[in-house]
VMD Tcl script that draws the C-alpha trace (Angstrom):
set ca {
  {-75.60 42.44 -36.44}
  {-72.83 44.03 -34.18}
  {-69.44 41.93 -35.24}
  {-68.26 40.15 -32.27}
  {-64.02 41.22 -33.04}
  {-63.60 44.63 -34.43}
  {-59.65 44.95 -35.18}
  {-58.45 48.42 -36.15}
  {-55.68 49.10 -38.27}
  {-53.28 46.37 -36.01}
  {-50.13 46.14 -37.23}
  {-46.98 44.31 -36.44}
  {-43.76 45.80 -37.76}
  {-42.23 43.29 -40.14}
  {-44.47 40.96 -40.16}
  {-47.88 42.09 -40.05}
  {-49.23 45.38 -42.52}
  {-51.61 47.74 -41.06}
  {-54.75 45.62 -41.27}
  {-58.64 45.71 -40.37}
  {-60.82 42.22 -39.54}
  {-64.61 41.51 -38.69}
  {-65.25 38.61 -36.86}
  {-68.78 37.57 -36.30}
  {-70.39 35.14 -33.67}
  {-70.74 31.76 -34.71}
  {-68.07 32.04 -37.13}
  {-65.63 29.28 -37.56}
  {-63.04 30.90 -39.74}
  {-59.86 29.24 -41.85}
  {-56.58 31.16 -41.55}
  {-54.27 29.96 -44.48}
  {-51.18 31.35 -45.62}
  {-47.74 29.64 -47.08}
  {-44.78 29.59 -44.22}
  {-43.47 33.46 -43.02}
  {-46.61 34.86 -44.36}
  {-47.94 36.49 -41.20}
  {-50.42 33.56 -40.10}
  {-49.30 33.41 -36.37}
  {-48.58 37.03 -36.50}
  {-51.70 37.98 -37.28}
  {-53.08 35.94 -34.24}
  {-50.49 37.09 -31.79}
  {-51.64 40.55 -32.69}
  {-55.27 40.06 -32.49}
  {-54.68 38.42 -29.06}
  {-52.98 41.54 -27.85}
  {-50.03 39.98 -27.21}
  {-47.87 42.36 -29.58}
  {-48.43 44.77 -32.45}
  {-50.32 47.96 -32.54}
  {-53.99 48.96 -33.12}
  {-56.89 48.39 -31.78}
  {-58.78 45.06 -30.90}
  {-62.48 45.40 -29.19}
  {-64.14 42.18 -28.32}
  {-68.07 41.85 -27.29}
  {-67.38 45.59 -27.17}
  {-64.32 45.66 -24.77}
  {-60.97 46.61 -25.58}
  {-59.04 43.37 -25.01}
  {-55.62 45.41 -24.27}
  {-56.88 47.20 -21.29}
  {-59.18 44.88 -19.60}
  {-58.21 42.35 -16.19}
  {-56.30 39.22 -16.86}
  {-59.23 37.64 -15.53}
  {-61.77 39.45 -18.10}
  {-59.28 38.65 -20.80}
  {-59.48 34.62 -20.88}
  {-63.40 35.53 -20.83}
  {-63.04 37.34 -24.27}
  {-60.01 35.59 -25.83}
  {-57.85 32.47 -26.02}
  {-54.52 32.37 -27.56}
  {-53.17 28.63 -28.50}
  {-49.84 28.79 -29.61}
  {-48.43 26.28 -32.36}
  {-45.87 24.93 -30.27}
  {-47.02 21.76 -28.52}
  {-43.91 22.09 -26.27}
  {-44.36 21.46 -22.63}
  {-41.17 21.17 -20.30}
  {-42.81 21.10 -16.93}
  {-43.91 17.74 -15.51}
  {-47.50 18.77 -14.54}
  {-50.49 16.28 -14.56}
  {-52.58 16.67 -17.63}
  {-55.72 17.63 -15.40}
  {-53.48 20.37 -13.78}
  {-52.76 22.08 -17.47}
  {-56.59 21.79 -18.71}
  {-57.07 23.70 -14.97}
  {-54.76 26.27 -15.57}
  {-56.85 27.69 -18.32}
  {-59.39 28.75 -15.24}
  {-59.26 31.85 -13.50}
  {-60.99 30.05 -10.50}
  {-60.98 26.71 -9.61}
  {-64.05 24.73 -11.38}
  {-63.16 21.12 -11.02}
  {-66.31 20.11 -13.18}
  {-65.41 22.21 -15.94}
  {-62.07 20.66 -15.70}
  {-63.92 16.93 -15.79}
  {-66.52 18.00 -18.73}
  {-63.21 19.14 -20.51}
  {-61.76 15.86 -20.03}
  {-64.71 13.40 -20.79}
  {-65.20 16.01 -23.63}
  {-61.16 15.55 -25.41}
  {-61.40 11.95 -24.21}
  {-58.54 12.62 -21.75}
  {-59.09 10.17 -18.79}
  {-56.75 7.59 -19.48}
  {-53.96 9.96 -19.33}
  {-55.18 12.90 -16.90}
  {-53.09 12.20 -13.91}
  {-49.92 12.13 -16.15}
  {-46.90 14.02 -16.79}
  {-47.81 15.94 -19.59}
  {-44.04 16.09 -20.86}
  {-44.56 12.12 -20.66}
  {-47.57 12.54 -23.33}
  {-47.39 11.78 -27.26}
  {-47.45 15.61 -29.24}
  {-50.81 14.56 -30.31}
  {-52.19 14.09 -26.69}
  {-50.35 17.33 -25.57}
  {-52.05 18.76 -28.23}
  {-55.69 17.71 -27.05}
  {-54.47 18.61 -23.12}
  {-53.55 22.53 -24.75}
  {-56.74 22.66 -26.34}
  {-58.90 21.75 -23.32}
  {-56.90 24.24 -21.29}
  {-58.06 26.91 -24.42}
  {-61.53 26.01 -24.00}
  {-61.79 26.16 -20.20}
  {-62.94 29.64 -19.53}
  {-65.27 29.70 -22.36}
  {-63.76 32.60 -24.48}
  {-66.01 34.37 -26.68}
  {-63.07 34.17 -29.54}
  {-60.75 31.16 -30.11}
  {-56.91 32.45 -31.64}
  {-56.03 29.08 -32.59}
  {-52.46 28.71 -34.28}
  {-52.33 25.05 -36.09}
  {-54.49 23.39 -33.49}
  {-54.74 20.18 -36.43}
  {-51.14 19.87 -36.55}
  {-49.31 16.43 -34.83}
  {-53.43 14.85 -34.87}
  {-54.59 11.01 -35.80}
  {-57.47 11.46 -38.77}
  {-59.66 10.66 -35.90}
  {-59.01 13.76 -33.89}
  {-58.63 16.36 -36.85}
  {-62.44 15.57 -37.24}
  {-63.24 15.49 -33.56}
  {-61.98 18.93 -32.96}
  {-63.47 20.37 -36.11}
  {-66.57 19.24 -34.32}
  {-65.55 20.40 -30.82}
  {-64.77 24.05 -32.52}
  {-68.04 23.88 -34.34}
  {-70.12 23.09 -30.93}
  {-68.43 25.72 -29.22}
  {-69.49 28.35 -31.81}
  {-73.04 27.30 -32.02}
  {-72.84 27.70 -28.18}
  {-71.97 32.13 -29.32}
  {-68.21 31.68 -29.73}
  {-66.45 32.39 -32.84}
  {-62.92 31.10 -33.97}
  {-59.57 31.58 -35.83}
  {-58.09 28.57 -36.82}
  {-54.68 28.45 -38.72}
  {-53.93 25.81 -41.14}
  {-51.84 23.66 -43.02}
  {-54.06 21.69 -44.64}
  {-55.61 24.19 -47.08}
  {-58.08 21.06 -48.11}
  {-59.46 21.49 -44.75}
  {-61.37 24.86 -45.47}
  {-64.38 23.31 -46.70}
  {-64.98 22.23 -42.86}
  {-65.05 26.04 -41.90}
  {-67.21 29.03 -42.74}
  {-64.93 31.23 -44.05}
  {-61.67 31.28 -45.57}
  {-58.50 34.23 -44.90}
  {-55.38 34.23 -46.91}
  {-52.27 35.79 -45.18}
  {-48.96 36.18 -47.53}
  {-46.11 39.03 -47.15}
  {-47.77 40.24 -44.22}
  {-51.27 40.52 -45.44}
  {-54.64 39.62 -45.88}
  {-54.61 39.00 -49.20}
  {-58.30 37.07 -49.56}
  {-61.42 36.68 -47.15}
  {-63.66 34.62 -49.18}
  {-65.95 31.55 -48.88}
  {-63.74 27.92 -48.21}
  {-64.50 26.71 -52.17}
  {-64.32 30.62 -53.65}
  {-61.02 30.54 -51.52}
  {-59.76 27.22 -52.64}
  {-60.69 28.21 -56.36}
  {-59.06 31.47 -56.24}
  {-55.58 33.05 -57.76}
  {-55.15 34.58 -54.78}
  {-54.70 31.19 -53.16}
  {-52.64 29.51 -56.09}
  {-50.12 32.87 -56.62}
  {-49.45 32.40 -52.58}
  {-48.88 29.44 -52.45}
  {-47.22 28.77 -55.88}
  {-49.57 25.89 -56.69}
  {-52.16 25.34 -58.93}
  {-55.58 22.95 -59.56}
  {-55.69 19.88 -61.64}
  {-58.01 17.71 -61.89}
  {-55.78 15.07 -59.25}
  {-55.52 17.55 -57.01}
  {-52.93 19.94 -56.84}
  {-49.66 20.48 -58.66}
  {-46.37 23.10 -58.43}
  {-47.09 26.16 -60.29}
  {-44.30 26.77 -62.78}
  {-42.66 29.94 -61.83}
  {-41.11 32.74 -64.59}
  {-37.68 32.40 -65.32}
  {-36.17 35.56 -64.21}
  {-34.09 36.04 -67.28}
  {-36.50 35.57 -69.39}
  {-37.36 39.73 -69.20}
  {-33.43 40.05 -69.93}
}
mol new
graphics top color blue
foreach p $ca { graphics top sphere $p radius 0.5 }
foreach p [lrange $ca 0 end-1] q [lrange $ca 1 end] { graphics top cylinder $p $q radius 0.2 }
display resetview
């Protein structure tokens, strides 16, 4: 089967080493990685938004095509939740259109339970209800591939399950997505596991291989036990004195 991403040798210069990545459709993929390790980079350059190389999409080259054809092939959610403009909530989710569609915009909202709150301010709105409002407005035009950059983060247990579920209807529907986390417990949810450190992919493995691996545990400095997880004890650098 053709992969639905094909990224070529995309770079990011400081942040991000020269680096190939297969995506297939229906995949919902884990992006992991300890803090500075080139999680978000790695997104921003897939999304064409900066970097170098070369990203095709259903077979398109997502740097050169419209605006318009671009929200059709990929979404970009940022991590920040950050919103300083005091536009309804059904406004934002609308914005993610290239053309108005006012029932997309309504199966959106009945779909992130949004209706209490639509018609408000969304810099009036908790970070977790921003949060929901930013991902509606990423799943409006129905991108083939989701770039989504901590999309758990500031959520109720409630909605870190709902979206799991959202993401996983929307690839059996022939998206795929890239979902960076915190939580590295949360990898069993997904299909597939990547570990980013020192600007890298340093593992692309299946969620328990991954959460088994040294890869992970050198990362992130931690190790298993049988209560979960503990500090890995790190050298003492004079000890090779």
């Amino acid at each position: 089967m053709t992969p639905l991403l094909v990224a070529d040798s995309i770079a990011l210069t400081g942040r991000l080493q020269p680096t190939n990545l297969q995506i297939r459709t229906g995949e919902l993929i884990a992006l992991i990685g300890p803090n500075g390790g080139g999680k978000t980079s790695l997104l921003r350059t897939l999304a064409c938004i900066e970097g170098s190389g070369t990203v095709t999409i259903d077979g398109e080259i997502l740097g050169v095509v419209s605006p318009q054809r671009r929200s059709r092939l990929a979404t970009f959610l940022p991590a920040s939740r950050e919103v300083v403009w005091p536009i309804a909530a059904r406004d934002v989710v609308a914005l993610g259109l290239t053309r108005p569609d006012p029932e997309r915009v309504d199966e959106l909202i009945d779909e992130l339970e949004l209706g209490l709150i639509s018609t408000r301010p969304i810099d009036r709105l908790s970070t977790g209800e921003r949060a929901r409002v930013l991902m509606a407005r990423a799943l409006a035009p129905k991108p083939r591939l989701l770039l989504l950059d901590e999309p758990l983060s500031n959520l109720d247990p409630y909605w870190v399950l709902r979206m799991i579920d959202i993401l996983r209807e929307a690839t059996a529907r022939g998206a795929a997505a890239l979902v960076a986390l915190h939580d590295i417990e949360k990898v069993t949810a997904f299909d597939r596991a990547i570990l980013v450190s020192n600007g890298r992919v340093e593992a692309d493995l299946a969620p328990l291989a991954m959460l088994a691996s040294e890869d992970l545990m050198n990362a992130f400095g931690i190790e298993r036990v049988a209560s979960g997880w503990k500090v890995r004890k790190r050298a003492d650098p004079r000890s090779s004195q």
